[in-house]
Structure formats: structure tokens, C-alpha cells
N, CA, C and O atoms as a Tinker XYZ file with bonds, in Angstrom:
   224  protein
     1  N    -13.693000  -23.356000   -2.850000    73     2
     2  CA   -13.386000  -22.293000   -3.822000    64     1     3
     3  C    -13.132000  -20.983000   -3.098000    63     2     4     5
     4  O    -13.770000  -20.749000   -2.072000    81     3
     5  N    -12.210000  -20.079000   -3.579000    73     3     6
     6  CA   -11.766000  -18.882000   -3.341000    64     5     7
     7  C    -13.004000  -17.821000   -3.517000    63     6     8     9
     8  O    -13.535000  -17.743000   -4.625000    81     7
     9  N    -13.396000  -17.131000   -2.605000    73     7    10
    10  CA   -14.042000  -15.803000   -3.145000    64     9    11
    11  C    -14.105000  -14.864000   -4.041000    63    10    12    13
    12  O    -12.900000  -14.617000   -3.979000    81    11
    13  N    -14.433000  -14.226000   -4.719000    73    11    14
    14  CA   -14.314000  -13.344000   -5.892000    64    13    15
    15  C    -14.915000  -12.701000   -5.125000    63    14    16    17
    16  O    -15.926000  -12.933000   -4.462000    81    15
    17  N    -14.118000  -11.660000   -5.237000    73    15    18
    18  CA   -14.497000  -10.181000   -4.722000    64    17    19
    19  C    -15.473000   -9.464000   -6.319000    63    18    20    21
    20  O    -16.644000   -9.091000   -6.241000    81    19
    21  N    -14.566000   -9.421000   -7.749000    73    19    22
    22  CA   -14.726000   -8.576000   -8.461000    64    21    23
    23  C    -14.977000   -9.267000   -9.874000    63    22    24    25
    24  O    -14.227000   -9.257000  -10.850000    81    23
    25  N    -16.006000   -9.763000   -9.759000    73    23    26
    26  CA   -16.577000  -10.982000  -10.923000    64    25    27
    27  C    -16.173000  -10.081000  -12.597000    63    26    28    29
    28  O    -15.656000  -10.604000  -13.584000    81    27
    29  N    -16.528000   -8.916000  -12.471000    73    27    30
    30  CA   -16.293000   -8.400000  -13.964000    64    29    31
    31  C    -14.689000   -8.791000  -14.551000    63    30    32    33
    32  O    -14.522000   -9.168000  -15.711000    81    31
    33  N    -13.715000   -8.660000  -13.706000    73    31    34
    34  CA   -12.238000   -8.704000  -14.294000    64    33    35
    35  C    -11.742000  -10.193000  -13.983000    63    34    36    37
    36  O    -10.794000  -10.740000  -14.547000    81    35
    37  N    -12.530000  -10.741000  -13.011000    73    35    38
    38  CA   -11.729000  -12.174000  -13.019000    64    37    39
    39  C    -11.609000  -13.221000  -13.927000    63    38    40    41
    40  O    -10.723000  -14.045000  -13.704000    81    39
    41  N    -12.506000  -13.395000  -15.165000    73    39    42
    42  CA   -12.902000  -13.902000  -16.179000    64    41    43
    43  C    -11.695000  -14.330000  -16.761000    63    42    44    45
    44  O    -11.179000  -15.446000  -16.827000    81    43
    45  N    -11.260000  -12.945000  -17.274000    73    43    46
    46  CA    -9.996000  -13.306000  -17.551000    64    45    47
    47  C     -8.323000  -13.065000  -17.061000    63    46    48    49
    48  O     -7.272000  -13.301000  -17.657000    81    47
    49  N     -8.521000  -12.658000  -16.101000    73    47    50
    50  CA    -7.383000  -12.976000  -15.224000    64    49    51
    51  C     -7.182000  -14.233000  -14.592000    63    50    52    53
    52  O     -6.054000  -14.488000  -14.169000    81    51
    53  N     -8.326000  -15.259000  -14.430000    73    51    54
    54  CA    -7.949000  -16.635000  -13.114000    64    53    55
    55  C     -7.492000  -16.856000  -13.883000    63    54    56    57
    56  O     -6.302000  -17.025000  -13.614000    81    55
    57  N     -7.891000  -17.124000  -15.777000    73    55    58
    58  CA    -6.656000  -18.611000  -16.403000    64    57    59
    59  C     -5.013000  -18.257000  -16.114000    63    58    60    61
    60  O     -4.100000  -19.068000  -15.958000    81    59
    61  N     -4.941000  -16.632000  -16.094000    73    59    62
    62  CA    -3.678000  -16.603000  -15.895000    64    61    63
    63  C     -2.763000  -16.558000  -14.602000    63    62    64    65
    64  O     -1.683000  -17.095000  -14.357000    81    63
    65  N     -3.839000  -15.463000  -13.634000    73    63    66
    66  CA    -3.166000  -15.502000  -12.629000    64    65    67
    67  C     -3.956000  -14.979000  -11.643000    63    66    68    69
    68  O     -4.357000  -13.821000  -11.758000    81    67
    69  N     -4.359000  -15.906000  -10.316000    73    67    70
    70  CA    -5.754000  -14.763000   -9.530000    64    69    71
    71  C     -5.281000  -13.637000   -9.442000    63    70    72    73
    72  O     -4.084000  -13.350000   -9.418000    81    71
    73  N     -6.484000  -12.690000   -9.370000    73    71    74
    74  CA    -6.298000  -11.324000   -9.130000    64    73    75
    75  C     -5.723000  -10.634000   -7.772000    63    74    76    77
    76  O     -5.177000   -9.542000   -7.610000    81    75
    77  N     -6.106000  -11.866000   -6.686000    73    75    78
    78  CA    -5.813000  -11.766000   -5.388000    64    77    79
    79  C     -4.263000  -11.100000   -4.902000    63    78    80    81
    80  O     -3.941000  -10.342000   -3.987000    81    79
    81  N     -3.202000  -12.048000   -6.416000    73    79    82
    82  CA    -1.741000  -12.195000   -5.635000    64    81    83
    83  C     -1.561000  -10.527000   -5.975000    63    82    84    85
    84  O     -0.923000   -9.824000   -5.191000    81    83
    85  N     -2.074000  -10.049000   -7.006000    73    83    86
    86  CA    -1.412000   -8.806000   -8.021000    64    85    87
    87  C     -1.860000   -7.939000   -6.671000    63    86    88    89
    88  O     -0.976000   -7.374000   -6.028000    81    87
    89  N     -3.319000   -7.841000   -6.236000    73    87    90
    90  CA    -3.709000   -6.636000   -5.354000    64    89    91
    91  C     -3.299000   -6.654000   -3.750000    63    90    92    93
    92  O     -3.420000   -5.767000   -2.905000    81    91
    93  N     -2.608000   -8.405000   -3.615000    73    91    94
    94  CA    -2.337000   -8.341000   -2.297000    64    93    95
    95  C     -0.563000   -7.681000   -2.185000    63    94    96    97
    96  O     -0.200000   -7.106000   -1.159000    81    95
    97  N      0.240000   -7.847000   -3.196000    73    95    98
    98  CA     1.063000   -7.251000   -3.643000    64    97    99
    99  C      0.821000   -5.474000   -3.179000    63    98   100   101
   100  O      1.115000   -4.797000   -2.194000    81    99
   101  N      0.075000   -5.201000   -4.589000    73    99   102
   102  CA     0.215000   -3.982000   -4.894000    64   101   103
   103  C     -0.231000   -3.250000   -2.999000    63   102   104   105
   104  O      0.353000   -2.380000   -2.352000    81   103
   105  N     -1.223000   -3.922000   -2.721000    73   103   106
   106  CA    -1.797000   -3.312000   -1.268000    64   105   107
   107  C     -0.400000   -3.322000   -0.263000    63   106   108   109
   108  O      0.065000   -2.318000    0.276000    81   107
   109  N      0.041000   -4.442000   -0.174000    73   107   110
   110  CA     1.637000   -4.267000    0.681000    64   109   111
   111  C      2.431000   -3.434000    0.518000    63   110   112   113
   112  O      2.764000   -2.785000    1.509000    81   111
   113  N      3.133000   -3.081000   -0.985000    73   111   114
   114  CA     3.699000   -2.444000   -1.358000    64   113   115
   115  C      3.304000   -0.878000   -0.929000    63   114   116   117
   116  O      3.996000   -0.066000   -0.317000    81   115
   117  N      2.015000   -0.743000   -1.438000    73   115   118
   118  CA     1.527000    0.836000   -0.633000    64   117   119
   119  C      1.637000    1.108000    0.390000    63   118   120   121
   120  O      2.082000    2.242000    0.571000    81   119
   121  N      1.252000    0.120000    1.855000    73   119   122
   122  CA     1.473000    0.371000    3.218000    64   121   123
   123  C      2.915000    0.129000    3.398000    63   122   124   125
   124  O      3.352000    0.418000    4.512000    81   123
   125  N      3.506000   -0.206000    2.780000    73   123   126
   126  CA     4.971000   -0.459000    3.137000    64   125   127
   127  C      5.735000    1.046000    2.767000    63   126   128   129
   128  O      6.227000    1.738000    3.659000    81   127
   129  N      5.752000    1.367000    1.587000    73   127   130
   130  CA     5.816000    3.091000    1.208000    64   129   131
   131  C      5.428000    3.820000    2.079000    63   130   132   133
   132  O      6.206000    4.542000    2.703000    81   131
   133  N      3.985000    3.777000    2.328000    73   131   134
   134  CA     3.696000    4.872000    3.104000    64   133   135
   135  C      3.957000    4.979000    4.697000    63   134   136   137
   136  O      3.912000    5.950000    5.452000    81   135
   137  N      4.349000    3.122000    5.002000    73   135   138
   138  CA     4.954000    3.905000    6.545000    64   137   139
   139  C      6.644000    4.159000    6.861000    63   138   140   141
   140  O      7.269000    4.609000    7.822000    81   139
   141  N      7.106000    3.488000    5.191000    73   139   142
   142  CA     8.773000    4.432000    5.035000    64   141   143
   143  C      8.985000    6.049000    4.913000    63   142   144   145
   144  O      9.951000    6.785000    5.114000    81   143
   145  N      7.459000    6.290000    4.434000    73   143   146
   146  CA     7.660000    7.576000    4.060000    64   145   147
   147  C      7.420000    8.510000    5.609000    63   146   148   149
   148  O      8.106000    9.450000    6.009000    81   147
   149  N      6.276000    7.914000    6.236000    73   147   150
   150  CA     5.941000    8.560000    7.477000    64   149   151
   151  C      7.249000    8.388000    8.521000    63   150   152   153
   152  O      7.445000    9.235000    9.393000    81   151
   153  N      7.994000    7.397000    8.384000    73   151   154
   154  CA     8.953000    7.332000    9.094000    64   153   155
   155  C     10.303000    8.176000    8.525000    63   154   156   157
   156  O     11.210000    8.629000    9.225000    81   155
   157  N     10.177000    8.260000    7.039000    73   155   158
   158  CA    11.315000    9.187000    6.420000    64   157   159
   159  C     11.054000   10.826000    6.737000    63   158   160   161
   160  O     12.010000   11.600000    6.763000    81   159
   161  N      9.643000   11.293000    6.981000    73   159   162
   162  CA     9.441000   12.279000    7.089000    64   161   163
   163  C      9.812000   12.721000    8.209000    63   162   164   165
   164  O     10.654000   13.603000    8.373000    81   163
   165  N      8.920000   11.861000    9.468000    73   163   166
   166  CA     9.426000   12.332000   10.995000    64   165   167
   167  C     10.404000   12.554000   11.194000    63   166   168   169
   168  O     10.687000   13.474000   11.961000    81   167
   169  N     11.630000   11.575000   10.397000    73   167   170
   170  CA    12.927000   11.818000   10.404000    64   169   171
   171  C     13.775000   13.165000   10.668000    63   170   172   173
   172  O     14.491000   13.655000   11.542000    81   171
   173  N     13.152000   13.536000    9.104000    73   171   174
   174  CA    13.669000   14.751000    8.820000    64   173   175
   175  C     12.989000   16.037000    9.184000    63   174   176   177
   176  O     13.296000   17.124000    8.695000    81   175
   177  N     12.208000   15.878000    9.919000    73   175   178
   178  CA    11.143000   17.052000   10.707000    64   177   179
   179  C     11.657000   17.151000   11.936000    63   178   180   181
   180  O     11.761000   18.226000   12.527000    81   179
   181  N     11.954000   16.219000   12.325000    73   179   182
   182  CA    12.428000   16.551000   13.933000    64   181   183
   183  C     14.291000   16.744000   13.458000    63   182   184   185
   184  O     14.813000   17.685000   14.056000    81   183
   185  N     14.843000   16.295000   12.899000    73   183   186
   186  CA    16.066000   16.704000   12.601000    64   185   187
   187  C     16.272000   18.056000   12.237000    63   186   188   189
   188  O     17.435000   18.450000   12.320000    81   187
   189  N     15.101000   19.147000   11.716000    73   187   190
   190  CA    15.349000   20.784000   11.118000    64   189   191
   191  C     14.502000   21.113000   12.086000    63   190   192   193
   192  O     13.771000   22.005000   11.656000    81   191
   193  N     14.226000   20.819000   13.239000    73   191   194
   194  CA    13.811000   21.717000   14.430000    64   193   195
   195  C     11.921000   21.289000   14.127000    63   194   196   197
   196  O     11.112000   22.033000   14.682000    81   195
   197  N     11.446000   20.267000   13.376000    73   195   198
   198  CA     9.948000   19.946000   13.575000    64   197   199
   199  C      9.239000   21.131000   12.607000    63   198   200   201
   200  O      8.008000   21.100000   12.627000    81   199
   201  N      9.803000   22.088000   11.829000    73   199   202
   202  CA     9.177000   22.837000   10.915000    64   201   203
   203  C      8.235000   22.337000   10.069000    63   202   204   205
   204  O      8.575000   21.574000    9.164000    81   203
   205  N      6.454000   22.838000   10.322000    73   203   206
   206  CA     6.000000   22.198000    9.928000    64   205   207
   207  C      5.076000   20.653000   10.295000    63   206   208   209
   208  O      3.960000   20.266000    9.947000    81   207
   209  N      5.978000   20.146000   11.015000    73   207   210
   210  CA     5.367000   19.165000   12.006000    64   209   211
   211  C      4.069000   19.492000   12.657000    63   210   212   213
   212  O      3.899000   20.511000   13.326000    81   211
   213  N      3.126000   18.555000   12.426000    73   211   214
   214  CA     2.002000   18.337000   13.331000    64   213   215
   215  C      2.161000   17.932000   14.842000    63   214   216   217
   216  O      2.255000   16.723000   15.058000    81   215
   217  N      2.198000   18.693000   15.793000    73   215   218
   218  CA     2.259000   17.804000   16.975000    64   217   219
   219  C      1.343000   18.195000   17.972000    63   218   220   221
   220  O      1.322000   19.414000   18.140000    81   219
   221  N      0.483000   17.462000   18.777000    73   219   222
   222  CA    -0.548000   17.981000   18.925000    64   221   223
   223  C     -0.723000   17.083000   20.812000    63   222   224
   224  O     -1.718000   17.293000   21.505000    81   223
């Protein structure tokens, strides 16, 4: 058997769908954003002369 992290909501989510796929999703989706965004930013920071840029 699979682990349950979060016994209160799984009740009724397993008949339909583990909770696992929705948060392993949603968790990808966030690190995937946020290192387009860190990479969209550097982009455009070092392209207007780093204004703003952290560089340390």
C-alpha cells in the first residue's frame, strides 16, 4: 500500500483519484514556473545593464 501523507482529505479523493498525482503535478508545475521565471528574469536584468540585480 501507498502512504498517506494526509488521512483527513484522502477519504474522499482515493475513490476518485489519489491525491498524490494532483500535488505531484501541481508541485512540478510550480518549480517549473519558478525556474522559467528566474531564468526569464536574469534574462532581462542582464540585458538593461543588471538594474536591480542581486550580484554578490
Amino acid at each position: 500500500a501507498r502512504p498517506r501523507r494526509d488521512n483527513r482529505s484522502n477519504d474522499r479523493n482515493d475513490r476518485h483519484q489519489p491525491k498524490e498525482n494532483f500535488e505531484q503535478k501541481r508541485a512540478r508545475f510550480l518549480k517549473d514556473s519558478d525556474e522559467r521565471l528566474a531564468t526569464l528574469k536574469r534574462a532581462t536584468e542582464s540585458k538593461r545593464g543588471g538594474r536591480g540585480a542581486r550580484r554578490g
